[in-house]
Structures are given as C-alpha cells and as structure tokens.
DOTI-998090 format. One record per residue (C-alpha): residue number from 1; x, y, z. Coordinates in steps of 0.001 Angstrom, whole numbers. Example, Ala and Ser with C-alpha at 12.3 -4.5 7.8 and 13.67 -1.06 7.14 Angstrom:
2
R     i      east     north        up
R     1     12300     -4500      7800
R     2     13670     -1060      7140
END
This chain:
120
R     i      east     north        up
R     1    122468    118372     40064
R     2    125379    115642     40134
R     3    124714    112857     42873
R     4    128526    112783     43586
R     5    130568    115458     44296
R     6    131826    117623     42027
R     7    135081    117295     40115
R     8    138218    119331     40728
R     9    138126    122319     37781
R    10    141729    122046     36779
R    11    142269    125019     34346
R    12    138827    126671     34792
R    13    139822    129214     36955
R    14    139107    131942     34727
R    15    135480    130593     34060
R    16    135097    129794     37646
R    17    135817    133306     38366
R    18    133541    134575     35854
R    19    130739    132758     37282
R    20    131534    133266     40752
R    21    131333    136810     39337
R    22    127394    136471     38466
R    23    126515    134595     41958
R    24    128296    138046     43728
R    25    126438    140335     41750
R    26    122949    138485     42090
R    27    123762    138596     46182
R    28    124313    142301     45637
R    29    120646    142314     44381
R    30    121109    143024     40141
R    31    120691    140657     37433
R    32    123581    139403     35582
R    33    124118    137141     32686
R    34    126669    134669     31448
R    35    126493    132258     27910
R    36    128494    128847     28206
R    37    129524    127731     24690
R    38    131037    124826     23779
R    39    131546    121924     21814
R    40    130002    118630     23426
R    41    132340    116937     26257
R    42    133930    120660     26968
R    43    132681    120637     30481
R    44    129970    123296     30064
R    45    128085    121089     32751
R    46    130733    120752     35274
R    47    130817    124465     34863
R    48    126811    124730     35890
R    49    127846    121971     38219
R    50    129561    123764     40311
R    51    128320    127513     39992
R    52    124812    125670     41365
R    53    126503    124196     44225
R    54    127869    128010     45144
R    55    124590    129312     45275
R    56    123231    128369     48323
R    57    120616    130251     49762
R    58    119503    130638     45844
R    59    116546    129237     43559
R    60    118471    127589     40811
R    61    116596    126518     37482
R    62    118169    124801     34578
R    63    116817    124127     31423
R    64    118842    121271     28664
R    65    118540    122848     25224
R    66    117914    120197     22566
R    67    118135    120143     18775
R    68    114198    119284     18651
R    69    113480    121678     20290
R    70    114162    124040     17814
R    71    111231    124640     16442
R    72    109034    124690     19459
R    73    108461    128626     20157
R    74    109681    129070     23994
R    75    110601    125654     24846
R    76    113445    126816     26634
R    77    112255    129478     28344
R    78    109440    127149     29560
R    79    111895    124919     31018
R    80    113496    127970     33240
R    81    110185    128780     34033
R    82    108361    125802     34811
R    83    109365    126197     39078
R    84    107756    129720     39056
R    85    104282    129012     37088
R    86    102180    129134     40343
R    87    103326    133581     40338
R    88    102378    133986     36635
R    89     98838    135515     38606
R    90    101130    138610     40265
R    91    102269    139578     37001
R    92    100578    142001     34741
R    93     97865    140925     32684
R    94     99716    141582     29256
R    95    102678    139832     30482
R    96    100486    137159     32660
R    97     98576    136439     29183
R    98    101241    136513     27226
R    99    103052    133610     28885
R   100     99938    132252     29759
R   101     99493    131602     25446
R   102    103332    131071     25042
R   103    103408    128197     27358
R   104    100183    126573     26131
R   105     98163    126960     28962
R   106     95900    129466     27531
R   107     94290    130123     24015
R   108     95257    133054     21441
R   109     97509    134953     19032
R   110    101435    134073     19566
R   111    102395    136453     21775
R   112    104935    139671     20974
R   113    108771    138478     22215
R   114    109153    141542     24022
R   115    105423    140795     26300
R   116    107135    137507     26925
R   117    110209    138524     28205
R   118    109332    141804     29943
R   119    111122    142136     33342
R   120    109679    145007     35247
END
C-alpha cells in the first residue's frame, strides 16, 4: 500500500466501477476475477491502489510480477500465497502436497497445474 493518500482517478470511472464490481460480489460471498493490463506508467497500480483501500474488512494480497520471474514455475502464485502458508495443513493431502513441492518446501515430482490450483 501507498504511504500517502491516494490520488484522485480522473477518467477511471469505468475501471473503478469494474473493480468496485469484484469487492461487491466477494461481500456477497462468490469469487470474482478481474486482469489489469497495461503498458508501464498506465496507472494499473493506482488502480490496485485504491480497490485495496475499498476493501476494508478484507485480507488483501498482492503479488509484483517480474520479467525474471518467468521462468520460475509458481513464483507468482507463491507471492499471493505466501500470507496463507500456515492453512496449507487444512487442505487435502493432494492439494496440501502439491503446493507443499510447488513452493519448495517439500521434495518430489512437479506437481499437476490443476492439484495446484484446485479450489474446493
């Protein structure tokens, strides 16, 4: 999060909305899903910015995707996760193990995509 406050969103009312959208629907209780894309200096940040400082009463996690990252196999993912390690134990053990290996804390085959990001 930004130490100062947040800047006025002049002309972003339409992404505003749609963000504001996905905040409403995760209060309802259901998942929802948005992609920011953008060239650098767009305001993709201001964006998550200010959709983080909406969500009160919320976990928020962020993640920074970088171009090294690239080829490191759920480096992203690990970043989003990294606040909710400590549960990994009430998950099932396919799923438990399977994140356990993807994130390096745990020896064996490269786990299946879909054991990784199952969501029951």
């Amino acid at each position: 999060m930004r130490a100062h406050p947040l800047p006025h969103l002049i002309g972003r009312d339409s992404e505003r909305a749609a963000l504001d959208d996905v905040l409403a629907t995760l209060r309802r209780g259901s998942s929802a899903v948005r992609v920011l894309r953008g060239g650098a200096g767009v305001g993709k940040s201001v964006l998550l910015d200010h959709v983080a400082a909406q969500a009160s009463g919320m976990t928020v996690t962020r993640g920074l995707g970088v171009e090294a990252d690239m080829e490191l196999a759920y480096a992203g993912l690990q970043q989003l996760c990294v606040p909710f390690l400590g549960a990994v134990d009430r998950l099932p053990d396919p799923q438990r193990d399977a994140l356990r290996v993807a994130f390096g804390t745990a020896t064996g085959e490269p786990p299946a995509r879909f054991l990784v990001g199952w969501r029951s």
